[in-house]
Backbone as a printed PyTorch tensor [residue, N CA C, xyz], in Angstrom:
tensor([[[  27.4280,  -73.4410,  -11.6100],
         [  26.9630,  -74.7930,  -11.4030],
         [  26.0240,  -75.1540,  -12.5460]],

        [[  26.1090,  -76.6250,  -13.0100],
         [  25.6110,  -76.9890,  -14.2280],
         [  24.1470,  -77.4080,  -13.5900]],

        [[  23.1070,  -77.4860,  -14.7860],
         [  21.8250,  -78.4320,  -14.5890],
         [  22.4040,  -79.5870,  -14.1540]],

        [[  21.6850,  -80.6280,  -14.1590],
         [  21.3310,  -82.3010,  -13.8410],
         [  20.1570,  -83.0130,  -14.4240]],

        [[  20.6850,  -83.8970,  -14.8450],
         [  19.3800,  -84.8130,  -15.2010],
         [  19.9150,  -86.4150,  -14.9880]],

        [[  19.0160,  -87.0060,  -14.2220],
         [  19.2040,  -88.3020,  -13.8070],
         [  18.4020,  -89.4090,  -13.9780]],

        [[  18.4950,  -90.5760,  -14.6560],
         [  17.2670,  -91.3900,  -14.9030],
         [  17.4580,  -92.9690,  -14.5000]],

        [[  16.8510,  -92.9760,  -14.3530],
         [  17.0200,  -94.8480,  -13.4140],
         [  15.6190,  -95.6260,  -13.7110]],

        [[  16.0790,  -96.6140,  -14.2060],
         [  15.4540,  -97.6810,  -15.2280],
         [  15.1790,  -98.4140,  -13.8260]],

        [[  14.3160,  -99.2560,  -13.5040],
         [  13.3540, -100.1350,  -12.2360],
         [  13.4650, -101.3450,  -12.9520]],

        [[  13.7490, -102.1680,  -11.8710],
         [  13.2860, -103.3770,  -12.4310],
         [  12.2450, -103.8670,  -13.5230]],

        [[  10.8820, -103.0840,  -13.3530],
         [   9.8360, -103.0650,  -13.4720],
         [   9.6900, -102.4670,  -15.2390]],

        [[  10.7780, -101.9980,  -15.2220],
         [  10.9830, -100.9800,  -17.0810],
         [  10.6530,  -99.8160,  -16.3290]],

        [[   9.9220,  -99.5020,  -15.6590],
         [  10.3620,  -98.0920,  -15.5100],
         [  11.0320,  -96.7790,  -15.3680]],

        [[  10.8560,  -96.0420,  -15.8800],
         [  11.5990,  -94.7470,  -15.9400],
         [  11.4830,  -93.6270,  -15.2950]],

        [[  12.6790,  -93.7720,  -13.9690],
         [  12.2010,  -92.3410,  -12.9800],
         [  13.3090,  -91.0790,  -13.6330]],

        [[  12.7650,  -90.2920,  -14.0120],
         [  13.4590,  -89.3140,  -14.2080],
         [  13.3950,  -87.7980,  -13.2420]],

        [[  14.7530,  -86.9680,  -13.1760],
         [  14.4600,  -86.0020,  -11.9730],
         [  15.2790,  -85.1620,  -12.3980]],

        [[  15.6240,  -84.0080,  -12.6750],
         [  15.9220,  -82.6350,  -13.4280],
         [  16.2950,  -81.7920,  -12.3740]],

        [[  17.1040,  -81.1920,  -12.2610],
         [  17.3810,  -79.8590,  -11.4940],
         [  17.8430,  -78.8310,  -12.1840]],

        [[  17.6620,  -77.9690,  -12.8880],
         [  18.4920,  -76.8110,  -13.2100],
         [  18.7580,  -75.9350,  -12.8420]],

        [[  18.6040,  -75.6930,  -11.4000],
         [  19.3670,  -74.5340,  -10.5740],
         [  19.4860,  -75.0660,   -9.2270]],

        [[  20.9500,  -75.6000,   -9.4940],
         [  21.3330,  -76.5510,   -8.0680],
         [  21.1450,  -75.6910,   -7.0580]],

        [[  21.6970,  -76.5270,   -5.7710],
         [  21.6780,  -75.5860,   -4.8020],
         [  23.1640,  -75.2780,   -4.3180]],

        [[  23.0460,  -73.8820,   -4.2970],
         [  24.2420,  -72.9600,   -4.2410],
         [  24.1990,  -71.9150,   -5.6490]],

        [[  23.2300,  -72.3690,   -6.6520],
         [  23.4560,  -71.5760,   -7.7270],
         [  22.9170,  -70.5320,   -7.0780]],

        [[  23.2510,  -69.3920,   -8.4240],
         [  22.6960,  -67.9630,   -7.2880],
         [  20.9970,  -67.8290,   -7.1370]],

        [[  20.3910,  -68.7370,   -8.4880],
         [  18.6920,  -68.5170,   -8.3650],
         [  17.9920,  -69.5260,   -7.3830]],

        [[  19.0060,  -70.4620,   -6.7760],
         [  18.8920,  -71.4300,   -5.9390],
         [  19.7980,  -71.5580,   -4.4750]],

        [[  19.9080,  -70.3240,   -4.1370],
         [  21.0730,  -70.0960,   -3.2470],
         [  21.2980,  -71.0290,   -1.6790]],

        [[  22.1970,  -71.3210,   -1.2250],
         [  22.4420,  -71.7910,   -0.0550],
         [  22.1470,  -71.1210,    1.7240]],

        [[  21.2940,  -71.5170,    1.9130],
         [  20.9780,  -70.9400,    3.9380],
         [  22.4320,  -71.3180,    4.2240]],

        [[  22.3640,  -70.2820,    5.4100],
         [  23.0940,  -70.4430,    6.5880],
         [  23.7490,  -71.5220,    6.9340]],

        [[  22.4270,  -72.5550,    7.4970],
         [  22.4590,  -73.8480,    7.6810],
         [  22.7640,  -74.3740,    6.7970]],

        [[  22.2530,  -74.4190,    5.3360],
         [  23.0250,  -75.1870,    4.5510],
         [  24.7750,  -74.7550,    4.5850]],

        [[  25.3360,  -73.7990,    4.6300],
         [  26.6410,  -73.3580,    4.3450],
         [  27.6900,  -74.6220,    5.6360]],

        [[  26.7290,  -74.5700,    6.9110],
         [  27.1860,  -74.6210,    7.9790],
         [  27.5020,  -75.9820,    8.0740]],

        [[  26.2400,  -77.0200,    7.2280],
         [  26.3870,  -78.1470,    7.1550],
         [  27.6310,  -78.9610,    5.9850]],

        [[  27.4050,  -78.1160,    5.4430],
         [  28.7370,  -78.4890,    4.3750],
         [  29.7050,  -78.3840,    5.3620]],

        [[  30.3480,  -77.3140,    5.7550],
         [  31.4040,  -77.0420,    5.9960],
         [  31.1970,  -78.5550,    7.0420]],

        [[  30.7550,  -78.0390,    7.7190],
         [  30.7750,  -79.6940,    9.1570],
         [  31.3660,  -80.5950,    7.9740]],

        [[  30.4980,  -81.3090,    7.3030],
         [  30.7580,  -82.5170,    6.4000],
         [  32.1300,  -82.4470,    5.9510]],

        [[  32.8270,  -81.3710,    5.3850],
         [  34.4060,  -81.5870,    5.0080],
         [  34.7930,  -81.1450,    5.7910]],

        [[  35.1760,  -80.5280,    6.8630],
         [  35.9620,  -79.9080,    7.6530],
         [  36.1910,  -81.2910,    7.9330]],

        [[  35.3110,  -82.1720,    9.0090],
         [  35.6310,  -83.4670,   10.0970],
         [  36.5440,  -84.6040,    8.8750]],

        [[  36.4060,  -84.5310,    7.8450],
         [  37.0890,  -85.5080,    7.0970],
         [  38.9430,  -85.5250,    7.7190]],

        [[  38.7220,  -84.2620,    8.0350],
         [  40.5010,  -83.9840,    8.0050],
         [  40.9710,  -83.5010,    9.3910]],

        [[  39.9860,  -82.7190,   10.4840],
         [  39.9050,  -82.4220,   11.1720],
         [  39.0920,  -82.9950,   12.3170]],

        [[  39.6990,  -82.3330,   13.6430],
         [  38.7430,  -83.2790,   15.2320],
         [  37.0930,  -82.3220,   14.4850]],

        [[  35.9440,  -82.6200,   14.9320],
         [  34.8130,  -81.9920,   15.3020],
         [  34.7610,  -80.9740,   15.8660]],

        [[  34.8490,  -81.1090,   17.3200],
         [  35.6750,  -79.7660,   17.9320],
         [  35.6440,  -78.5520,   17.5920]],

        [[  37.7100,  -79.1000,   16.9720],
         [  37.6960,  -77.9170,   16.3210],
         [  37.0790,  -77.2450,   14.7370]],

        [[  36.6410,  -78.2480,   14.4170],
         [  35.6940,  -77.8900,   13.2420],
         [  34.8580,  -76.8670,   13.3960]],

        [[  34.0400,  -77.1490,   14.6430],
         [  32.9320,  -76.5580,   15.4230],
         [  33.9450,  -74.3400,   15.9390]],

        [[  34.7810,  -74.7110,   16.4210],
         [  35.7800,  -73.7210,   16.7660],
         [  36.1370,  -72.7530,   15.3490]],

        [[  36.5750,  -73.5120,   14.4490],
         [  36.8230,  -72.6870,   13.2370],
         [  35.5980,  -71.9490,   12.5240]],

        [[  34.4080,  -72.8450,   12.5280],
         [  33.5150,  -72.2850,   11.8250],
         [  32.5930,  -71.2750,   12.6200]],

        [[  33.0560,  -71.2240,   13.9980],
         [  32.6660,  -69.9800,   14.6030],
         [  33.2390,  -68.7590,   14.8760]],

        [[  34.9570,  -68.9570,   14.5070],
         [  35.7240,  -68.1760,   14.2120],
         [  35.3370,  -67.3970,   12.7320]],

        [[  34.8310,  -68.6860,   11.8640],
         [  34.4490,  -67.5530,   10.8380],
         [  33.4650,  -66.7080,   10.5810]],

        [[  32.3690,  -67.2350,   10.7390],
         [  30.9960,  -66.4320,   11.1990],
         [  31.2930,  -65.0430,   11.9300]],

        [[  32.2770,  -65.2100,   12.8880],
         [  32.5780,  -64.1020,   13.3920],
         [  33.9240,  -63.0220,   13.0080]],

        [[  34.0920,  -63.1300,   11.4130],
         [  35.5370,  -62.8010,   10.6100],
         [  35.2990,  -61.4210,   10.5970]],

        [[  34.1560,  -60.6530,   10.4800],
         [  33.9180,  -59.2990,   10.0030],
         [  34.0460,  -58.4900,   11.2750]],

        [[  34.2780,  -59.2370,   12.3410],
         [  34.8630,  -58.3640,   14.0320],
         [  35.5790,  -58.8300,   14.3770]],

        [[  36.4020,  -59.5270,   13.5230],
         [  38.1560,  -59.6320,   14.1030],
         [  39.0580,  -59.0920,   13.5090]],

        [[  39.9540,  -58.3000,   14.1460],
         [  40.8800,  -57.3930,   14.5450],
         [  42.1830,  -58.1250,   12.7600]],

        [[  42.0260,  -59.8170,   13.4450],
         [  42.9600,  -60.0160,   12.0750],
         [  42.5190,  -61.5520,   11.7630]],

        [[  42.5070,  -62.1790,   10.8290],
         [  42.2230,  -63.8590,   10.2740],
         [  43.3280,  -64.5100,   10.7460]],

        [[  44.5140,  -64.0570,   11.6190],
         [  45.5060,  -64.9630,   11.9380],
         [  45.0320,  -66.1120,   12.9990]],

        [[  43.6040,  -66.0730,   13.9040],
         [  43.4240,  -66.9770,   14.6100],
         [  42.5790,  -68.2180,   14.0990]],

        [[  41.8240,  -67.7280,   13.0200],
         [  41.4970,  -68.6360,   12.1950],
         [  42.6440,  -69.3700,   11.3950]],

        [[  43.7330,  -68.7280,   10.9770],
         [  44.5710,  -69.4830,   10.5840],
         [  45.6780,  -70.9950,   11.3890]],

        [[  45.4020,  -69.7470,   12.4380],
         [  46.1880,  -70.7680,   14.0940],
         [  45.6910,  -72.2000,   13.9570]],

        [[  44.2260,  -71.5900,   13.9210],
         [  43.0670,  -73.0830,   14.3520],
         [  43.2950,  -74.2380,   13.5260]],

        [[  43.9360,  -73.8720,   12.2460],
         [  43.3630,  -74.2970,   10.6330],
         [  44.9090,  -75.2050,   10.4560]],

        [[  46.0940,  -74.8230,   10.9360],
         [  47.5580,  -74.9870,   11.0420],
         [  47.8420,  -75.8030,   12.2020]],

        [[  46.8760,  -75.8320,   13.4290],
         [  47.3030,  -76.9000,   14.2820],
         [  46.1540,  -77.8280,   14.3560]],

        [[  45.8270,  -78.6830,   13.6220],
         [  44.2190,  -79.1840,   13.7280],
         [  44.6490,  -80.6070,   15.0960]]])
């Protein structure tokens, strides 16, 4: 992930400027839980019910004690 730099001129002439160079998700700026959880919400529902949005992303959280990813796939194939 790249820096940012953004600047916006005010009515007024002013100049707000605001810099990020280690977005979030970069690795020195890494993503919570919650952040991961909220993304996913945000695109999952674009395409998908809520629901099952809610259903898949607890299917995945829970990927490292299932037997196989085919029910996550089920979920993902019949939305």
């Amino acid at each position: 992930t790249l820096a940012s730099v953004a600047r916006l001129k005010t009515k007024g002439k002013e100049i707000i400027k605001k810099e990020v160079i280690y977005p979030k998700g970069n690795v020195k700026n890494p993503m919570t839980k919650e952040d991961v959880m909220e993304k996913f919400r945000d695109l999952c529902v674009i395409s998908i019910k809520k629901d099952r949005c809610e259903e898949i992303l607890q299917k995945l959280f829970e990927l490292d004690q299932a037997d196989s990813i085919l029910d996550v796939v089920d979920l993902l194939r019949n939305p």
